[in-house]
N, C-alpha and C positions, 0 to 999 in steps of 0.2 A: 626545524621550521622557524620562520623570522616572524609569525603571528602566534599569539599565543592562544588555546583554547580551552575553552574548558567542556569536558565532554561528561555530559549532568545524567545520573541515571536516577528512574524515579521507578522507586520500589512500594511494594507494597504486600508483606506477608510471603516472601519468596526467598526464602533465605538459600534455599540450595540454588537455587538458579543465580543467585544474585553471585555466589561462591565459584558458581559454573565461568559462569561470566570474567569476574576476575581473574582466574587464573588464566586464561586463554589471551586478558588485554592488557595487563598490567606490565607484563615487562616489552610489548611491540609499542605501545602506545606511549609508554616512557618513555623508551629509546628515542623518537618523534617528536616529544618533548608535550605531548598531552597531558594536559593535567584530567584526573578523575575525580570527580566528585557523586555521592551517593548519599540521595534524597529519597528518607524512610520516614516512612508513616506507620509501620508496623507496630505493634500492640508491646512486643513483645522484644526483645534484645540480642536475638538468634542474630539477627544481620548484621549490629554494631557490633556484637564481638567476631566476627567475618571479616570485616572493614579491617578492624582494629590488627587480625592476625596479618593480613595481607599490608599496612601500612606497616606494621614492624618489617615485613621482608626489603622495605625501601625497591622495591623496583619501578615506582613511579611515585610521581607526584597524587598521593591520595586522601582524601579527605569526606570524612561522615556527617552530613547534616540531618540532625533531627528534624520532620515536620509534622508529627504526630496532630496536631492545631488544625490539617488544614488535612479533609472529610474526602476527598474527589482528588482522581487522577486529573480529571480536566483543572482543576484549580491548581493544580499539583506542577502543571505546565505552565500555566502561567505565572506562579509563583518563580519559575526558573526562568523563561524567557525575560523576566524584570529582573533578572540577576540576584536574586535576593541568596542571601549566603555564603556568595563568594569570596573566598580570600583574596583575591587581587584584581585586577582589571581584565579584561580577558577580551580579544581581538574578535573572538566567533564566541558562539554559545551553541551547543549540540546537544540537544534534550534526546534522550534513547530509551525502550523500555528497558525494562529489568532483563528481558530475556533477549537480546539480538546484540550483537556481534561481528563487528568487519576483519577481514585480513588479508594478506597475499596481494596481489596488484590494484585489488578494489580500493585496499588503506590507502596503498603507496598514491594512488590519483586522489582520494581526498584530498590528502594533504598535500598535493601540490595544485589544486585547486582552490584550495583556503589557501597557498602561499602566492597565489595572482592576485589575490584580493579585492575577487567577487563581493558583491552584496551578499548573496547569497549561492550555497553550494548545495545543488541538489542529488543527493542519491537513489536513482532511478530505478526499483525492480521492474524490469519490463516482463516477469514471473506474473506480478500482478493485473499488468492488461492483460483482456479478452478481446476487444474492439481491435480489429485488424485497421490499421493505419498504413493508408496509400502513401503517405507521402515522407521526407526525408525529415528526419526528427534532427533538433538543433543541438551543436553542443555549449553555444552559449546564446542568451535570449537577453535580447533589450529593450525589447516590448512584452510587457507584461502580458497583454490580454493575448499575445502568442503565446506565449508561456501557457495561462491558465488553460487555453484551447487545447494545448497539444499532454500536458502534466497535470491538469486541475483537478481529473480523480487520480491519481497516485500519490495525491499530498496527503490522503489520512493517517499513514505510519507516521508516529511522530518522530525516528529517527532517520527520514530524511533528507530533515529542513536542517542546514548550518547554517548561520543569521548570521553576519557581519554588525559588531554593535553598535557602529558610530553611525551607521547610514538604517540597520531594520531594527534595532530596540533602543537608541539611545533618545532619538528624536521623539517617540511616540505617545500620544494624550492616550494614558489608558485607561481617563474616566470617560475620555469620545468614544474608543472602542467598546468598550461597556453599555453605554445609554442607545450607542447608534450600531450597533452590530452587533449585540448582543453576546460576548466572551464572559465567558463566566465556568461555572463549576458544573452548572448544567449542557452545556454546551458541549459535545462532546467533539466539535471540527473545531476546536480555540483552532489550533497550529493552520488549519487551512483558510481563517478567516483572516488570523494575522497575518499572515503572508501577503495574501492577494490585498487588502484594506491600506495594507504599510508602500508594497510597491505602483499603488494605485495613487500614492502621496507625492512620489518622486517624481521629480525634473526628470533625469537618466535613470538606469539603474542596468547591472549585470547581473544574468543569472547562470550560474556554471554548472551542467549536469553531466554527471558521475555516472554512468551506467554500471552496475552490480556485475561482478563476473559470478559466471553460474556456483561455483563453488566457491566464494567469498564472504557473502553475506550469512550468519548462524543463528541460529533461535536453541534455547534449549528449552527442552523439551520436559525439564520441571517446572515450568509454569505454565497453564494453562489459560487462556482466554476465557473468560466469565460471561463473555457479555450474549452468546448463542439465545439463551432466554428472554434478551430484550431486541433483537434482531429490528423486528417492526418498529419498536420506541427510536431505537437509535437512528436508522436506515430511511424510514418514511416518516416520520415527524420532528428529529432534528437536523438531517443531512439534507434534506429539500429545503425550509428555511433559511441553513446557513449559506447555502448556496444561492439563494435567492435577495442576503441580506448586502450580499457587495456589492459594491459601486457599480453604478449603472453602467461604467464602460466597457464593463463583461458582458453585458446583458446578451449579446449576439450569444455567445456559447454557453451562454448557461442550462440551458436544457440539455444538449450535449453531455457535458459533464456531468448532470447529475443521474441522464442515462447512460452514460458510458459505467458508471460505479453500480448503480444498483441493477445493471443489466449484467455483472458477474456471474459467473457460473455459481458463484459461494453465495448470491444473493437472488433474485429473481429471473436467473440468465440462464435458469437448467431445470427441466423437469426433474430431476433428482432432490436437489436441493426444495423445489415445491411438493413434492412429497415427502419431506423431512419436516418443513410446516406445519402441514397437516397432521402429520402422526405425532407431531409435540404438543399439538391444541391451540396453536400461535393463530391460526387463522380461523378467529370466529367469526360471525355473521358480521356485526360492526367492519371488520379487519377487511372481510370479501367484497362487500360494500364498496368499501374508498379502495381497494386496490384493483377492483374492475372501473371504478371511474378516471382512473393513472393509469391502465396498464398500458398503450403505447407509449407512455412518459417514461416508464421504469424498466421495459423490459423486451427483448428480440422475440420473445417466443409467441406465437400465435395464443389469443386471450381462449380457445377452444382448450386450448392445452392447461389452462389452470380447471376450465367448467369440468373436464373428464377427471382429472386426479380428483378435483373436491368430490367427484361422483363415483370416486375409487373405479375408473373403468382405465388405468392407466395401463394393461396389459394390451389390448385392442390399439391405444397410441401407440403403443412403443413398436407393435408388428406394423404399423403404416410407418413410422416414422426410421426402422432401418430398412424396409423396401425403398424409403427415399435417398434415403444415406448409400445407399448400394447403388443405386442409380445417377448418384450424384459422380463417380466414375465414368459412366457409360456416357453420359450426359456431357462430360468435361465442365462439370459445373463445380471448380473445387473450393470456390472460395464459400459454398455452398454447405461442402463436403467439410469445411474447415469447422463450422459451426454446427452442424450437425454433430458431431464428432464428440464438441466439450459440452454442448450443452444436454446429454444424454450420457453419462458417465457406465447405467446400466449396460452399455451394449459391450461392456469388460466380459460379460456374462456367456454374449454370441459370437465373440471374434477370438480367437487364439490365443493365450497371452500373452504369447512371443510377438507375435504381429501386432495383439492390439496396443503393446509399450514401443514399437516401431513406427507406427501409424501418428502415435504421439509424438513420438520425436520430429517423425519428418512434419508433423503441421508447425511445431516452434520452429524448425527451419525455414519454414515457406514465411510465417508471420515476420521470421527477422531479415529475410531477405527483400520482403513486402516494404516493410519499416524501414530498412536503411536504403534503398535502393531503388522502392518505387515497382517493381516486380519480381516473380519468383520462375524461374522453371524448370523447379524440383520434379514440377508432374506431369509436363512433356511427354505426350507416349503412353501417360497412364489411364487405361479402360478399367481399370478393378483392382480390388483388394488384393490380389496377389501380382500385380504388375506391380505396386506403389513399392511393396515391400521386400521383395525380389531387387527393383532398380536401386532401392534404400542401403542393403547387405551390398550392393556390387561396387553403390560410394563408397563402404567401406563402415557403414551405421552400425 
């Protein structure tokens, strides 16, 4: 690669993962000429001596910084986006968690992504939309507020944002972003504020997106996300703010995006997930409150559908709501049938499993044929559940 990067991991208390991690990137990402660096806050010396074993093997460029000093992953990111600990100058800056992972054709387009010399390089799990998208996604953006319209909720993962430093962190007042946008430690969208706030500054700017191939991007699976217990703190009191604190020139799609994220299947987008709320205690009276006076800001599902789970009568839903999903077939109503689908994950329970892991498959084909091309017609011909998945086996699914 003719830019150089540095690709910053911030850890915290994961040492086997951190180890996972390593050996799978240190000699592809070498080879590429990445440098690694691994930002620990851990208590304890399990992951320097990790560091340490993997830096004697020399298969890349690698290096250990201490941040024990600094309390929050979100500070923890800003601390690297200011470059703080670097050994040399570095073209791009790639903040990743402790646990995730690229390889195979996914890497190989990073990096020649970052060797055009984008502003910014976006890595796009299109795993993580729900929202079915009519129209043709870009693969480079020069208007931001296109940008935040079509990507503004898939910026939360903070591995990926690649920032170009001389045009997204070298220029930037980050005691304005502080006072006036609020990035800090409590903040848990720093990476999605900085972004939009920095190319909201720019004269031009390019933005170059990476789409994830399905078997490229890795998480491993000894670290665990913590934050399920704060769900409501994080989701409804600091992701509505940050979204609302950028530059007015977003303002058109801000709502948009901040229902396109919390209207998730994994967030307010699934009777499933609202009775996993409920049976953790996350939803008390306070919480019911303000989320019945949001709920068409945050969420697809009909506000009837949170009053029956809270009234534990979600058996009664769920038999009206696959007579509709069954008739969303008969009906030829699929994009109907598409949503129905994820945001009831119970009905694993009533369809086959063979069928109901077919039924999944062919909705991410219709959604990515939707996405790249503006329509789908996967289900041409389809009356029912066993036409869809019949015609599915004969493509060859």
């Amino acid at each position: 690669m003719k830019n150089k990067v540095a690709c910053c991991y911030l850890t915290y208390g994961h040492p086997e993962a951190m180890e996972e991690v390593l050996e799978h990137i240190c000699e592809p990402y070498g080879k590429k000429g990445i440098d690694i660096y691994v930002y620990d806050s851990s208590e304890d010396n399990d992951t320097e001596e990790i560091v340490r074993r993997y830096t004697e093997k020399e298969r890349c460029r690698l290096y250990y910084i201490p941040v024990r000093f600094i309390a929050s992953g979100d500070e923890k990111y800003l601390y690297v986006i200011r470059q703080n600990g670097l050994e040399d100058h570095y073209d791009y800056v790639w903040p990743v968690k402790d646990r995730c992972w690229f390889s195979g054709e996914t890497l190989d387009n990073i990096c020649t992504a970052i060797d055009e010399d984008h502003d910014l390089v976006f890595t796009a799990d299109e795993r993580d939309r729900f929202e079915l998208v009519k129209h043709n996604l870009k693969e480079v953006y020069t208007d931001p507020v296109e940008f935040f319209a079509d990507y503004g909720a898939l910026t939360t993962n903070w591995e990926c944002i690649i920032r170009r430093t001389d045009t997204m962190l070298d220029p930037v007042d980050w005691d304005k972003y502080v006072s006036l946008y609020g990035i800090g430690e409590d903040n848990n969208f720093n990476q999605t504020v900085t972004t939009f706030v920095r190319l909201s500054e720019m004269d031009k700017c390019s933005v170059r997106v990476v789409p994830n191939g399905i078997n490229d991007k890795h998480y491993s699976d000894k670290a665990v996300s913590m934050w399920n217990s704060r769900l409501l703190e994080v989701w409804i009191d600091r992701w509505i703010p940050a979204i609302y604190s950028l530059p007015s020139i977003y303002d058109e799609h801000k709502l948009a995006v901040i229902k396109t994220q919390l209207g998730h299947v994994s967030l307010f987008g699934s009777n499933d997930s609202l009775i996993a709320m409920r049976d953790s205690g996350l939803l008390t009276s306070d919480r019911i409150d303000q989320l019945s006076s949001m709920w068409g800001m945050i969420s697809r599902l009909p506000y009837d559908n949170l009053q029956k789970i809270l009234a534990h009568e979600e058996k009664s839903l769920f038999n009206g709501i696959y007579e509709e999903y069954i008739h969303s077939f008969s009906d030829h109503d699929y994009e109907k049938g598409y949503y129905l689908f994820f945001q009831n994950g119970w009905m694993s329970d009533r369809i086959d499993s063979k069928d109901y892991v077919d039924i999944g498959r062919s909705y991410y084909i219709y959604a990515f044929e939707i996405r790249t091309r503006g329509y789908s017609m996967l289900f041409d011909g389809v009356d029912s559940i066993e036409d869809l998945t019949e015609k599915f086996r004969k493509m060859g699914g």
